[in-house]
N, C-alpha and C positions, 0 to 999 in steps of 0.2 A: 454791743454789736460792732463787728466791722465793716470796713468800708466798700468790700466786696461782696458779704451781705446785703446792704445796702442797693447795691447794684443790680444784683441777682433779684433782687425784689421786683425793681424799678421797671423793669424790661418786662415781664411774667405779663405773656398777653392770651394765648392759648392753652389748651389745656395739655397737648401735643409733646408743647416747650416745655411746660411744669413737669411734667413725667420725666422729659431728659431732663433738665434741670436737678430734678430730684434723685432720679440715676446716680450722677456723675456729680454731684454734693453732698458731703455729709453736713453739712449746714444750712441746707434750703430751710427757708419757712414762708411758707402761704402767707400772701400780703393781703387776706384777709382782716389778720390780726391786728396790723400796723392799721389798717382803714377805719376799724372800729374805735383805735385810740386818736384818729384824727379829726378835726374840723369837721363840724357838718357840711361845711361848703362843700370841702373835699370831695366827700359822702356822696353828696348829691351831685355834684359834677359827675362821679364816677360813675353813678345808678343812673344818670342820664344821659353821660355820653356814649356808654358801652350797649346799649338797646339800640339808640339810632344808630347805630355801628352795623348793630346785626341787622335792623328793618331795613338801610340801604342796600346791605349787600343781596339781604333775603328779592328786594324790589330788582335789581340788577340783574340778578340769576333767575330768576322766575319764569321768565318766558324760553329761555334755553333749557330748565329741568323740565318745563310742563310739557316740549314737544319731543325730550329725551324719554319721557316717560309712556307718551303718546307712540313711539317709535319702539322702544321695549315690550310693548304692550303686540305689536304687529308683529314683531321677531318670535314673541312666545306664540301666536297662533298662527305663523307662516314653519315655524321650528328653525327658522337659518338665516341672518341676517341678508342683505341684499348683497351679492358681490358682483364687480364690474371689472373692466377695465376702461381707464379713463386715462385721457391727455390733458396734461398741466397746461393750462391757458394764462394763467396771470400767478406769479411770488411779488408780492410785496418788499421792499427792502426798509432798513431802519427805521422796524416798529421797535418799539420799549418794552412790550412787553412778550416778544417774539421767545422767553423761554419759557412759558405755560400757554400762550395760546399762540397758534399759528393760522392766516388766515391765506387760505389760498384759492386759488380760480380751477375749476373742473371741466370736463366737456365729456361727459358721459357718454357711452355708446351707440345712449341713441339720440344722442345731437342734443342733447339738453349741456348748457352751460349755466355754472353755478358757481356761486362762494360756498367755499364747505370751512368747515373749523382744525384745525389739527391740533388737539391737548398733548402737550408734552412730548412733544414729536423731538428727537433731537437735532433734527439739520432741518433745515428745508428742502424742498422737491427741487430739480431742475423743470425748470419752463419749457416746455416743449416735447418731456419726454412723457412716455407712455407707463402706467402703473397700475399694477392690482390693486383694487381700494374696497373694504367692506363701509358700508355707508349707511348713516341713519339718515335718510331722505328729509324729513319731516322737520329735524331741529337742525341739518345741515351739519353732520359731525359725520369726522372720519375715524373706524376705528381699526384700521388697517391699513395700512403703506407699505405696498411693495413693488421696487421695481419688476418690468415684464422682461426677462431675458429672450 
């Protein structure tokens, strides 16, 4: 085996990665195999750490899929998400994790002010100006951003 082999292995966290991975290598191998040949510590380190991996994340997300799903759920029986126009009240500046989630201040039309969420947005809003926004009320997500000309 080589040492870039080796590496290729090392890193393999998802299943996303493993497909590119395997794409763009003719020498990938699923480190399955390696697992099997290794220490039961290993083994068991690996079968225990990669479950509480997923139960936190699953515990973290849970309450933001349940009220996205609750919110989905109202779009399919109303037929059309809710759309508004709203004024940017509060941007946040140097959050860390400001390129998957965005967290920003609303003030919807009819005088309701809120934190709404913005996934993968790629700038943030100006404060104080005025936008088109479709809105999932419920888990506070935005799935539409546009400025009002």
């Amino acid at each position: 085996m080589t040492a870039s082999r080796h590496v290729r292995c090392a890193f393999v966290g998802g299943r996303l990665f493993q497909v590119c991975v395997f794409i763009f290598s003719r020498t990938f191998v699923f480190i399955g195999l390696r697992l099997v040949e290794s220490s039961l510590k290993v083994q068991l380190a690996v079968e225990a750490i990669c479950p509480l991996c997923i139960l936190g994340l699953a515990t973290y997300l849970a309450p933001t899929l349940f009220y996205m799903c609750l919110d989905f759920g109202d779009v399919i029986k109303r037929g059309h998400p809710i759309s508004t126009e709203a004024l940017v009240t509060y941007v946040p500046s140097g959050a860390m994790r400001s390129w998957a989630w965005k967290d920003v201040g609303l003030e919807t039309a009819d005088c309701i002010s809120a934190r709404y969420n913005l996934f993968f947005y790629p700038r943030y809003p100006k404060e104080g100006q005025r936008y088109e926004v479709v809105l999932l009320p419920k888990s506070k997500c935005v799935l539409s951003f546009q400025p009002v000309k």
